[in-house]
ZAKE-918808 format. One record per atom (N, C-alpha, C): x, z, y; residue in one letter; atom name; residue number from 0. Coordinates in nm, 3 decimals. Layout:
<recs>
REC       c1       c3       c2  residuo  atomo  num
REC        X        Z        Y        a     CA  NUM
...
</recs>
This chain:
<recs>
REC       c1       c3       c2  residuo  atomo  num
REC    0.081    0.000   -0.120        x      N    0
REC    0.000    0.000    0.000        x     CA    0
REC    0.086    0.000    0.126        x      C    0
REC    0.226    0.053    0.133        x      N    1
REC    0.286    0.064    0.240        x     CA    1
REC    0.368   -0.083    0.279        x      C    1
REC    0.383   -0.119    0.200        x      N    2
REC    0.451   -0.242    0.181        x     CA    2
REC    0.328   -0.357    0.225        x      C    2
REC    0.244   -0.353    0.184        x      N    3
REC    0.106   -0.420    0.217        x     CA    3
REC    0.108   -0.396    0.370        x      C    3
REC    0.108   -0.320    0.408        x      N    4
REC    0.053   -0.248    0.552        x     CA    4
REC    0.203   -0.303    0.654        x      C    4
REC    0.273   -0.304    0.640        x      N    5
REC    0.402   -0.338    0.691        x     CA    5
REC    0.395   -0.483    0.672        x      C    5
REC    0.342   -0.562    0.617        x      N    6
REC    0.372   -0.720    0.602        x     CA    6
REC    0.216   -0.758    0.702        x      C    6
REC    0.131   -0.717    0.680        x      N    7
REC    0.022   -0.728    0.774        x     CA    7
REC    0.008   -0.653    0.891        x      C    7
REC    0.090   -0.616    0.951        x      N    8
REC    0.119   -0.522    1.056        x     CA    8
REC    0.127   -0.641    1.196        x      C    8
REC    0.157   -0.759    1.136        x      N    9
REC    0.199   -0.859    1.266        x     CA    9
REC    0.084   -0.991    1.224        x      C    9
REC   -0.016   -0.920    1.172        x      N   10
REC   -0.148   -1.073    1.163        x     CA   10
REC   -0.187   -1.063    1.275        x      C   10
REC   -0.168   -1.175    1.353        x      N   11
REC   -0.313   -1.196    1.473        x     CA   11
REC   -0.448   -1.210    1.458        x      C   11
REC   -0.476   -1.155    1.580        x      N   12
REC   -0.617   -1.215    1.557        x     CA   12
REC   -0.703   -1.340    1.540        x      C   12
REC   -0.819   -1.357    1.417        x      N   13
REC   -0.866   -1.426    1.443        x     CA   13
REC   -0.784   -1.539    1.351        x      C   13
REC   -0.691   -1.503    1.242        x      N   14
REC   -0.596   -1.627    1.194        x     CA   14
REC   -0.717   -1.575    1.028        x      C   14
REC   -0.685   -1.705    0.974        x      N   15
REC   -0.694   -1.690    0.810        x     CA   15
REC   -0.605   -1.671    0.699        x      C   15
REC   -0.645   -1.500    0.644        x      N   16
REC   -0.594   -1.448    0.618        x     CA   16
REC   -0.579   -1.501    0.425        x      C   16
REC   -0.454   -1.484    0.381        x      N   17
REC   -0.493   -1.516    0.273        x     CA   17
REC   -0.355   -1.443    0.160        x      C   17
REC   -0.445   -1.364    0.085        x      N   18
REC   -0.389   -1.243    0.033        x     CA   18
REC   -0.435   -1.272   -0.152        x      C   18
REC   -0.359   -1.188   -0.240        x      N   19
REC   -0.358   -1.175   -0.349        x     CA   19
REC   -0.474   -1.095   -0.374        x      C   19
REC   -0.410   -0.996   -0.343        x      N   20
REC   -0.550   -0.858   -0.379        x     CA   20
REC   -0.657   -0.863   -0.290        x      C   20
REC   -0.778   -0.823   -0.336        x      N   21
REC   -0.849   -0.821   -0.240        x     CA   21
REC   -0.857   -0.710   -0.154        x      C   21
REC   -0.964   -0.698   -0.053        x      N   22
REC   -0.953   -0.593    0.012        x     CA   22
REC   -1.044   -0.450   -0.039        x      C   22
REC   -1.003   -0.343   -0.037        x      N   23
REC   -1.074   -0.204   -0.105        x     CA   23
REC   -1.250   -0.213   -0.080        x      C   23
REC   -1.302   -0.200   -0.188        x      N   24
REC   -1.421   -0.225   -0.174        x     CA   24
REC   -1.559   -0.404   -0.164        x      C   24
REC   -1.427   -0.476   -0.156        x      N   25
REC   -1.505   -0.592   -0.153        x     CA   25
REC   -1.466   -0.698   -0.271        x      C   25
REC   -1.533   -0.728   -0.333        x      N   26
REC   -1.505   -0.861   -0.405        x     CA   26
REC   -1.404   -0.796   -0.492        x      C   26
REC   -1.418   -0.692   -0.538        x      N   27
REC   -1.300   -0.596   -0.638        x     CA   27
REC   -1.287   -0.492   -0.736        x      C   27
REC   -1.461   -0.539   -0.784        x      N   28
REC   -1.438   -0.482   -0.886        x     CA   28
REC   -1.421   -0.510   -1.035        x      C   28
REC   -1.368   -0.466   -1.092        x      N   29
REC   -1.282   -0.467   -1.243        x     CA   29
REC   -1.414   -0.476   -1.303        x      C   29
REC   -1.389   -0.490   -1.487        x      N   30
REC   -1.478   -0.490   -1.610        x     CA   30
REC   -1.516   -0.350   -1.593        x      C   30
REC   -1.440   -0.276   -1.576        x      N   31
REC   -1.442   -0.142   -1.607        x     CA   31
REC   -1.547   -0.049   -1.494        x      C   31
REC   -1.551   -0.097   -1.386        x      N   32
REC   -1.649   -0.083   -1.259        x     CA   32
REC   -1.569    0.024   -1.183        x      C   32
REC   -1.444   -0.011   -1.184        x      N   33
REC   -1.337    0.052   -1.038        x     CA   33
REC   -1.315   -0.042   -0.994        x      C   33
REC   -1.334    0.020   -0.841        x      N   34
REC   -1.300   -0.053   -0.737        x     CA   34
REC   -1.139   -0.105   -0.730        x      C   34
REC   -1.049   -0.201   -0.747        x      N   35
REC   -0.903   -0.248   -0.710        x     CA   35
REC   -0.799   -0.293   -0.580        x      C   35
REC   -0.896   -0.272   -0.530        x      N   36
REC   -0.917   -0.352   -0.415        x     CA   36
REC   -0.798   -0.283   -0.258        x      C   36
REC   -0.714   -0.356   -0.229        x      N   37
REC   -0.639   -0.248   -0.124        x     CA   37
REC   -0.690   -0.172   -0.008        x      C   37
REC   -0.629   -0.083    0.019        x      N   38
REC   -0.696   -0.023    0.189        x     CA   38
REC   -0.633   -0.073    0.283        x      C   38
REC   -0.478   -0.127    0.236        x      N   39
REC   -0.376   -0.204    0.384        x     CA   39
REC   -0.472   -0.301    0.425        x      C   39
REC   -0.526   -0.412    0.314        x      N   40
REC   -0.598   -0.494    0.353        x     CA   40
REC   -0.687   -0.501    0.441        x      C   40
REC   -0.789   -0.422    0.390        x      N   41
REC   -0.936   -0.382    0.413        x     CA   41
REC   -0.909   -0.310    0.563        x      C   41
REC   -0.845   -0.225    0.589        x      N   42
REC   -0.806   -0.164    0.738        x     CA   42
REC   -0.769   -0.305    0.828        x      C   42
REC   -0.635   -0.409    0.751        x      N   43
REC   -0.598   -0.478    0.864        x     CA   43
REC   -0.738   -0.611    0.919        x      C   43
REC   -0.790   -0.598    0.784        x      N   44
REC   -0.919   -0.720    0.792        x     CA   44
REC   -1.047   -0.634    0.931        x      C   44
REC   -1.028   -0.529    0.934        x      N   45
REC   -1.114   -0.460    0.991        x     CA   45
REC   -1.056   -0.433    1.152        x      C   45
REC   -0.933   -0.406    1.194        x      N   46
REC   -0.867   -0.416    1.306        x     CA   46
REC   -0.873   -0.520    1.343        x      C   46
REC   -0.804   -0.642    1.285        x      N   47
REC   -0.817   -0.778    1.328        x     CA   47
REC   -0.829   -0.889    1.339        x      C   47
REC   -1.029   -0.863    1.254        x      N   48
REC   -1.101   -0.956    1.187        x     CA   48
REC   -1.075   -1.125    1.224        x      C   48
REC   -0.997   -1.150    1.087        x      N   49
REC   -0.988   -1.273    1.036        x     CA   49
REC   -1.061   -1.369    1.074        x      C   49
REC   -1.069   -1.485    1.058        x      N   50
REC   -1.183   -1.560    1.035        x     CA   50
REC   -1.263   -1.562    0.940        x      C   50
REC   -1.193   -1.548    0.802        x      N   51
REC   -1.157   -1.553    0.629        x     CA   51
REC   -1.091   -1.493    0.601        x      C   51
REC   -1.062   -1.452    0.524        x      N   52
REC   -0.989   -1.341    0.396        x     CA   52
REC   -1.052   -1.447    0.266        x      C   52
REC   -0.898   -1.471    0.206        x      N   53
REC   -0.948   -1.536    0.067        x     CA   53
REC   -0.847   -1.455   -0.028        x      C   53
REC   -0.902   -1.417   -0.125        x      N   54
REC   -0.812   -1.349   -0.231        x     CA   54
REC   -0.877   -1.398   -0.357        x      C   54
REC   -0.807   -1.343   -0.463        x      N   55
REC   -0.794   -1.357   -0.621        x     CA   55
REC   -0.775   -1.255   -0.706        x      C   55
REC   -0.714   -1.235   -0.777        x      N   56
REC   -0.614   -1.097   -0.884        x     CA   56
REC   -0.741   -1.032   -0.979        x      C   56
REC   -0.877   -1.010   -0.910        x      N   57
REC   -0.987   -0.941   -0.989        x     CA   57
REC   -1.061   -1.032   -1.067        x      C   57
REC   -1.004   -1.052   -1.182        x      N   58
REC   -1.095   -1.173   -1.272        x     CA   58
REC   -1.201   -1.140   -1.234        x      C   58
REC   -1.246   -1.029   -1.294        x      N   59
REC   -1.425   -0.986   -1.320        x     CA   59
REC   -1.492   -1.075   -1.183        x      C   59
REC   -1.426   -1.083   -1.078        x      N   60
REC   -1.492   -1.043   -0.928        x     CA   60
REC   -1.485   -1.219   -0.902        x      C   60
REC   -1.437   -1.330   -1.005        x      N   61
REC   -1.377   -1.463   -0.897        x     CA   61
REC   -1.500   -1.484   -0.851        x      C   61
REC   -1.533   -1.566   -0.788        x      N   62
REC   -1.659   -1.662   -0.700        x     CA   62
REC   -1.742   -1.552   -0.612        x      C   62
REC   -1.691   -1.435   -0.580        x      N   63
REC   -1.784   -1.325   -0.509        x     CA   63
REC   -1.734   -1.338   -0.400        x      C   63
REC   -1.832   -1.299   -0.295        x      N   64
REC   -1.838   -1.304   -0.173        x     CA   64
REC   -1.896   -1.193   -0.097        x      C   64
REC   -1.792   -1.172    0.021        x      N   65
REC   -1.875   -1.019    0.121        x     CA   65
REC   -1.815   -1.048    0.221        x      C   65
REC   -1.857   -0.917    0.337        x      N   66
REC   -1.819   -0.944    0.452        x     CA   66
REC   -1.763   -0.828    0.479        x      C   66
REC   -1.652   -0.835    0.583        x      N   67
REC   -1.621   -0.710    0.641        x     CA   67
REC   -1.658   -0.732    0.807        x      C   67
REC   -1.721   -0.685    0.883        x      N   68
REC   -1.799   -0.713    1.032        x     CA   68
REC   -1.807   -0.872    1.015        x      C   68
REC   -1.762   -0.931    1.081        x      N   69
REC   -1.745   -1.068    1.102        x     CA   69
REC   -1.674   -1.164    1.001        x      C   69
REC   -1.623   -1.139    0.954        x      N   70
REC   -1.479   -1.112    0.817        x     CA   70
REC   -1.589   -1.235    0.722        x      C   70
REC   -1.589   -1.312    0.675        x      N   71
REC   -1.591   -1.368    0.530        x     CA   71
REC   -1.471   -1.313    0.412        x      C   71
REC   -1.523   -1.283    0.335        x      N   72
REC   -1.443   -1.253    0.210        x     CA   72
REC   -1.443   -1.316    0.090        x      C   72
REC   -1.339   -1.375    0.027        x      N   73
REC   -1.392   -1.458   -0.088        x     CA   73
REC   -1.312   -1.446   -0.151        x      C   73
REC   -1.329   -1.439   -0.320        x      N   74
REC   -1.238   -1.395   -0.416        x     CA   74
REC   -1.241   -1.556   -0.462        x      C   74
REC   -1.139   -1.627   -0.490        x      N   75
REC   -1.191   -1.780   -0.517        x     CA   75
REC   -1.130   -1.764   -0.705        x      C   75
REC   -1.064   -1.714   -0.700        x      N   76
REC   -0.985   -1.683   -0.825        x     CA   76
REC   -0.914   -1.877   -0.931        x      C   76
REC   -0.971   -1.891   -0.987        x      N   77
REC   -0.876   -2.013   -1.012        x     CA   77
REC   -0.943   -2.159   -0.934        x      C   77
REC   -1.082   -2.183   -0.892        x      N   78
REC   -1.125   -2.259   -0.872        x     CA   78
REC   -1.088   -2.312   -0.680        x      C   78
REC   -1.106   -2.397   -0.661        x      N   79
REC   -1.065   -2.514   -0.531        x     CA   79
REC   -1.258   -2.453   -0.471        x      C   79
REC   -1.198   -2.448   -0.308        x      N   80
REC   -1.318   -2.453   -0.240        x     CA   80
REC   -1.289   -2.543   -0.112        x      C   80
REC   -1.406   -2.562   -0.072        x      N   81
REC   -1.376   -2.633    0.119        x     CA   81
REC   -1.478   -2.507    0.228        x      C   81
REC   -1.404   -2.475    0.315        x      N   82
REC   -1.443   -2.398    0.412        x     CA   82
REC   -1.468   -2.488    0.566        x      C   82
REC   -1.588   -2.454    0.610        x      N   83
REC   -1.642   -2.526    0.730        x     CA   83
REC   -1.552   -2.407    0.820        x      C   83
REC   -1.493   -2.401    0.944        x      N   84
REC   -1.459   -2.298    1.045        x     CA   84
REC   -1.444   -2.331    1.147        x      C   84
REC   -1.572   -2.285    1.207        x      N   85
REC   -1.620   -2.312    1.365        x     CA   85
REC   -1.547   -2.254    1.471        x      C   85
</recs>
């Protein structure tokens, strides 16, 4: 998490963010029904909401979708998408 938090420490605002793990609480949960999901993320997605956040790593979770305020979140996991961004 500290290492997480230190590499996202210099995202601007408003860029698309695009991360391995997802963020704590969204689009992250396991077979097992724990949450995996980071807090570096989820804090920096929340300070300095993205446009997008796209992540992967949570099989259980690929093709899910949430929001954090303004935030799109998307776990795409192995599959290709196209994003409209206004």
């Amino acid at each position: 998490e500290s290492e997480a938090e230190a590499m996202l420490s210099g995202l601007p605002e408003k860029a698309v963010l695009v991360v391995h793990s997802p963020p704590k609480g969204h689009c992250d949960e396991a077979g097992n029904g724990m949450s995996l999901g980071s807090v570096a993320i989820l804090k920096a997605i929340e300070d300095k909401q993205p446009v997008l956040a796209v992540c992967g790593h949570i099989h259980e979770a690929w093709g899910q979708e949430s929001k954090v305020g303004e935030t799109g979140i998307v776990n795409l996991g192995p599959a290709g998408r196209y994003f409209d961004l206004d």
